[in-house]
N, C-alpha and C positions, 0 to 999 in steps of 0.2 A: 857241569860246566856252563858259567854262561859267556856269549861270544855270538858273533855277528858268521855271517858266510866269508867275509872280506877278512876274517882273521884267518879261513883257509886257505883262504886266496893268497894269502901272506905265506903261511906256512911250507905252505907248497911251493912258490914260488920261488922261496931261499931254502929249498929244501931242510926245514927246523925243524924234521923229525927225525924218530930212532931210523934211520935206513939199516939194522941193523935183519939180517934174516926178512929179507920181504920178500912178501906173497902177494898174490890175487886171492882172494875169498874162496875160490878153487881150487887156491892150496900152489900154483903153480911159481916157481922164481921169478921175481921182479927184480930187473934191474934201470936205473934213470939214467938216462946219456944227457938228455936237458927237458928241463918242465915246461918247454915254449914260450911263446910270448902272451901276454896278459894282454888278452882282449875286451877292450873297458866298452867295448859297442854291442851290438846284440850279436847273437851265434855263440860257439861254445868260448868257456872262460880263458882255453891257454891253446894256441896254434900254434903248429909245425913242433908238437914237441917229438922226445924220440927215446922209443923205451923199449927195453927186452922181457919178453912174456915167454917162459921155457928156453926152448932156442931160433923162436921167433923176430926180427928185429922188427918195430915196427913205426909210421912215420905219421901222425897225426895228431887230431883234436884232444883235447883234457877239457870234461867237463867234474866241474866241483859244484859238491853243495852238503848242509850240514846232516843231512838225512837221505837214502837213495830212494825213499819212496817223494822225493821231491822233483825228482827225474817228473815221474808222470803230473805231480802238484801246476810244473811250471809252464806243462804242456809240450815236451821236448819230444814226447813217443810219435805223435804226427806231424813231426818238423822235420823234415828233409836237411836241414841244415846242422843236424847231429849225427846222421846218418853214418860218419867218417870219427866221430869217436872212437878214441883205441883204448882210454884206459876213464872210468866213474872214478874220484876220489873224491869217497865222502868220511867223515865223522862217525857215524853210526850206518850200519849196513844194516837197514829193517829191510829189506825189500830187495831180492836179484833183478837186476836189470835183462832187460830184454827188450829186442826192438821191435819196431811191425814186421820185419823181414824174419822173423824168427831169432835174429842173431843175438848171442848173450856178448854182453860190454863187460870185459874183466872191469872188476871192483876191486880200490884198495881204500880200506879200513883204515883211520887214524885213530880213531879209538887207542887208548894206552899210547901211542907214539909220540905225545906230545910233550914236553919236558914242563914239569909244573912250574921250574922257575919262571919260564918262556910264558905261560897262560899267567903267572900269579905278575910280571912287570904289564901284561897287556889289561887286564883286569883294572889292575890299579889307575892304570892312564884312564883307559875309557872311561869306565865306571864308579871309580873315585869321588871324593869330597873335595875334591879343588878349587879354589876360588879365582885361581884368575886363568890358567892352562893346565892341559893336560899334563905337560909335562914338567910342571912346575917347579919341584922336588929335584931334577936332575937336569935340566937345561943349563944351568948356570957351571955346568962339570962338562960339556962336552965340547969337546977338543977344535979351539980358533977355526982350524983350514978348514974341519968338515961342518960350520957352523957358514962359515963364509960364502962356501961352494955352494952350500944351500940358500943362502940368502940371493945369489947371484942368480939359480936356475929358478927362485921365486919371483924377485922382480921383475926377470927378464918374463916372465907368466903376466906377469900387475902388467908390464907394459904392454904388452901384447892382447890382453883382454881391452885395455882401454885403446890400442888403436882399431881393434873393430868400430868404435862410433865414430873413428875419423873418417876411415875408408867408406863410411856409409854415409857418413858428411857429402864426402868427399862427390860421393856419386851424385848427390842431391847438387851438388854447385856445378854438375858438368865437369868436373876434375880440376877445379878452383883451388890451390893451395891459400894462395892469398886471401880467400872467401870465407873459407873452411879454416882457418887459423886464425884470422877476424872473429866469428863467434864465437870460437873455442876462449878466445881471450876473454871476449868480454864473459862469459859465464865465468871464467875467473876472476876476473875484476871485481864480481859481486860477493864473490869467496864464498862461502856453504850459505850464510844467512839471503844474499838479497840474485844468490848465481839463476834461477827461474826466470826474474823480469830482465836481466841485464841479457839472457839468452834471448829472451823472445824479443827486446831492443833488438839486438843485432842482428837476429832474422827476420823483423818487421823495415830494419834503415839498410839496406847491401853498403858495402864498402863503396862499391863503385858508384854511388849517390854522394856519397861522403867526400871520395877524390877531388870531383868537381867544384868543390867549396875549399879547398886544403888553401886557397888562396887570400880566405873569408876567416877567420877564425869564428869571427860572434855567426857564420852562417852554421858554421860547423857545430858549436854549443846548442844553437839555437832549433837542429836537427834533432840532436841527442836530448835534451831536456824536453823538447813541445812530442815527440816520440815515447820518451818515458812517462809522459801523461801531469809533469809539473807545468806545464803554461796553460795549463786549463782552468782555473780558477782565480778568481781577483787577484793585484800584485801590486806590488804598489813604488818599491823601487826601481831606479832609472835601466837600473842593467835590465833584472825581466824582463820588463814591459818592452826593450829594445829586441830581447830574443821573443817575444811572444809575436809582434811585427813582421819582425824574418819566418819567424816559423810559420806563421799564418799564410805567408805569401807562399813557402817554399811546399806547404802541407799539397795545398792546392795543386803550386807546378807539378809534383810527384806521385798526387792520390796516395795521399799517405792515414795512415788511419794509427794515430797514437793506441799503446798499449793501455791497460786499465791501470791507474796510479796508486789504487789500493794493493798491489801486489809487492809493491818498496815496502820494506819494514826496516823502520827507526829502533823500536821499542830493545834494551839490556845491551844496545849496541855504544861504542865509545864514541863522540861526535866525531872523532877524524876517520870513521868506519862508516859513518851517513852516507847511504845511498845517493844524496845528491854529492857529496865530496867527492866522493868513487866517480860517478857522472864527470866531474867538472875534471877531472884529473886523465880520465878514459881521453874526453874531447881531448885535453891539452897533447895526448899520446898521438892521436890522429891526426891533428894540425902540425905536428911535428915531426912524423915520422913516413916517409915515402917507402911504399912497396915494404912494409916492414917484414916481412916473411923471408923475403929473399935477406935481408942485410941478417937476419939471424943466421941464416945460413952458410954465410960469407964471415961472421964475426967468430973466431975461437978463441978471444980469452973473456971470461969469466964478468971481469972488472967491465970491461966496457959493455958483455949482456947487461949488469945490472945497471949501465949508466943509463941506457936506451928507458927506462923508466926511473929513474930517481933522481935524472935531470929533469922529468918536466915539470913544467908552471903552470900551475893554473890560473883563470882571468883574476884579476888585485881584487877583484869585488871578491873573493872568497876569502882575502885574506883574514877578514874580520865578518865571515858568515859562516855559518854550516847548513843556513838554509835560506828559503828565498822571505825576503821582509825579517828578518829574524837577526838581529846583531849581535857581534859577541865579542870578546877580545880577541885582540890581533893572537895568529896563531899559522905558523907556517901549514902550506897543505902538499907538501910533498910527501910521495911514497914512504914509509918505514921500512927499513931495511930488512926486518922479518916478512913484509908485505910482498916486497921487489920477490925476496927468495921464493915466498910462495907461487908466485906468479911462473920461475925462473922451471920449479920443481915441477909444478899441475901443467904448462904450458909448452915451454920452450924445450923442457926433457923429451914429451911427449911426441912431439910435433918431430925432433929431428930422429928421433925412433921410428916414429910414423913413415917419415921422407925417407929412412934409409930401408926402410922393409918392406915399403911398395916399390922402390928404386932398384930394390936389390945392391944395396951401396951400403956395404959393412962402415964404411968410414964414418958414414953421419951414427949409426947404429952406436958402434965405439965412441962418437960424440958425446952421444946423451947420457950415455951409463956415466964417462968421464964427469960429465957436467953435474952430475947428484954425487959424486965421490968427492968434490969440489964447494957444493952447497954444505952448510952446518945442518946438521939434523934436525926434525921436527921437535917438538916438546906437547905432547898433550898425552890426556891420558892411558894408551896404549903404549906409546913408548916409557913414559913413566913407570907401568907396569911392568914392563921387559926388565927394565934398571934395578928394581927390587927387586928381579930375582939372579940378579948378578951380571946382566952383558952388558958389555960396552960398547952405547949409542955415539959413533964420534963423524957422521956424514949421512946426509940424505939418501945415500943409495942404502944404508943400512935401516933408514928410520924406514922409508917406502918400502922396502921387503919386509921387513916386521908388521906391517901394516896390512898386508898380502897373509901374511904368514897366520896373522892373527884374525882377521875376517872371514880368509876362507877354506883353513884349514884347522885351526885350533878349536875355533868356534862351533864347526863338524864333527869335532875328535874326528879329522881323518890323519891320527897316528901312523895308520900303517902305509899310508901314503906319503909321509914327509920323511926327509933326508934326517932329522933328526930325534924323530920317532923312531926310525927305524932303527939308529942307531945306539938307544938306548936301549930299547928291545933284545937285542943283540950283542950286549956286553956279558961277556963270559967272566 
């Protein structure tokens, strides 16, 4: 057979073998009250399980592995932290265990106990010819609730890894929400192609540089642009040359030291996606919007998060530019409503997830999941791929757990760790 140690780790776990007449390798009655809990950190594989050996009860560690001479491989004979092992369950018993104390660790053999259908569905997932997931073949059959339930305790995972770089923001701004939800945005704002320079903007200009101007619009542009490293080379229209002035003076007041401008990238992007458009649209949010962290937080319907960006303007000089010296036909430069959403999903979900689980305030927490059940779902090619094999993609809290789902576990084959692997596995 071939198989991984984490397929015993499974096995055992949901007890998936013959318990039919078990032994110890010493011949003695085995009976299982519970397999313990699955310790995914170092020390033995399953704690506080609870098993009878004769008419011994007994309350302890479960170490697993696919061979018992892997006991000494893995260096557990001089680990004091195995020491309280009650029962070795391995695959193949090459080798009796025994401890430095002398003491022998009952051994139970799976060898023959394992049902071939159970090794021939796990086979197939891991090891298989699949071209887009493991579970390709049978995903599209498994039953709405327990499809859902798992997409729920995956996103709420997606969220949760991704508020780690908040709270580590967070510490970096002194416990700034406002500071720390200012960057965050703008590396959205740049969306995956230009999100590096639009981050290092925001952590090169503080917000609270930017306040002091909210009264200035052309001072506010003229931050954001002479910072992004465009008012650094010849210009020749009236508007520039008026932000390169301000900026020039304002560089100075603030020892401000512009980004490198080669790090914008123009190139297979759509002009209403130009990093300067994105720029001129960012400023118009800033000049626009006071304390905006706090008013997302206060706003609950949907309609008016998205208005808070698909209301602003940008300066009329973009109406008929994408870039600076560079004319083009009149062309509105307001957000697209797939742009708002993304912004709505990568940002404003995050942030009030973030604020509710450093808060300890379920209420914003229940916000954010509401607010992506509320968004239309993503469309690129992962969810497309889901679609082909049968689910239905109908809200962003469904495309973002697939997302999750499909990065950091399908892409793993960590089968026996998803709600839906397992499930399949497991069909009688």
């Amino acid at each position: 057979m071939l198989f991984t140690e984490d397929f015993l780790h499974y096995v055992w776990k949901f007890r998936l073998f013959d318990r039919t007449d078990l032994q110890t390798e010493d011949g003695e009655a085995l009976e299982i009250f519970s397999t313990g809990v699955h310790n995914t950190d170092s020390g033995p594989d399953f704690q506080t399980a609870r098993i009878k050996i004769g008419d011994t009860l007994w309350a302890g560690n479960v170490e697993v592995h696919l061979s018992a001479s892997d006991w000494q491989k893995h260096g557990h004979t001089t680990d004091n932290a195995y020491d309280n092992v009650i029962l070795h369950v391995v695959y193949n018993n090459d080798l009796p265990l025994e401890l430095a104390n002398k003491r022998k660790v009952p051994t139970l053999q799976l060898k023959d106990r394992i049902p071939a259908e159970l090794y021939a569905r796990y086979h197939q997932m891991v090891f298989g010819n699949q071209t887009i997931i493991p579970c390709e073949a049978s995903i599209g059959s498994i039953d709405g609730l327990i499809m859902q339930n798992w997409l729920t305790r995956v996103l709420v995972e997606r969220l949760e890894k991704k508020s780690t770089a908040v709270e580590a923001a967070l510490v970096i701004n002194r416990g700034d929400w406002e500071e720390t939800f200012y960057q965050f945005l703008a590396a959205n704002f740049g969306f995956k192609t230009n999100a590096l320079p639009f981050e290092l903007l925001a952590k090169s200009l503080p917000q609270l540089t930017l306040a002091k101007h909210k009264n200035n619009p052309m001072q506010v542009e003229a931050l954001i642009f002479g910072q992004a490293g465009f008012l650094e080379g010849e210009l020749k229209d009236e508007y520039p040359l008026k932000l390169k002035k301000e900026y020039d003076f304002l560089r100075k007041k603030y020892s401000l030291k512009p980004i490198e401008n080669h790090l914008w990238k123009f190139m297979r992007l759509r002009p209403q996606n130009f990093p300067t458009v994105r720029l001129a649209q960012f400023a118009a949010l800033i000049v626009n919007s006071n304390h905006l962290f706090s008013k997302i937080l206060e706003i609950k319907e949907i309609d008016a998060l998205r208005n808070l960006f698909a209301s602003i303007k940008t300066n009329d000089y973009w109406d008929d530019h994408f870039r600076f010296d560079v004319p083009s036909k009149p062309a509105p430069k307001t957000m697209g409503a797939s742009s708002v959403d993304i912004l709505l999903i990568n940002t404003l979900a995050l942030f009030l997830f973030s604020y509710g689980t450093h808060h300890k305030q379920q209420y914003y927490i229940s916000r954010a999941l509401k607010l992506l059940e509320n968004l239309p779902a993503e469309k690129n090619n992962i969810t497309d791929d889901f679609v082909t094999l049968g689910l239905k993609i109908t809200n962003a809290f469904e495309s973002q757990a697939l997302l999750e789902l499909k990065n950091n576990y399908c892409n793993y084959k960590k089968c026996l760790q998803c709600g839906v692997g397992n499930k399949i596995l497991k069909l009688s």
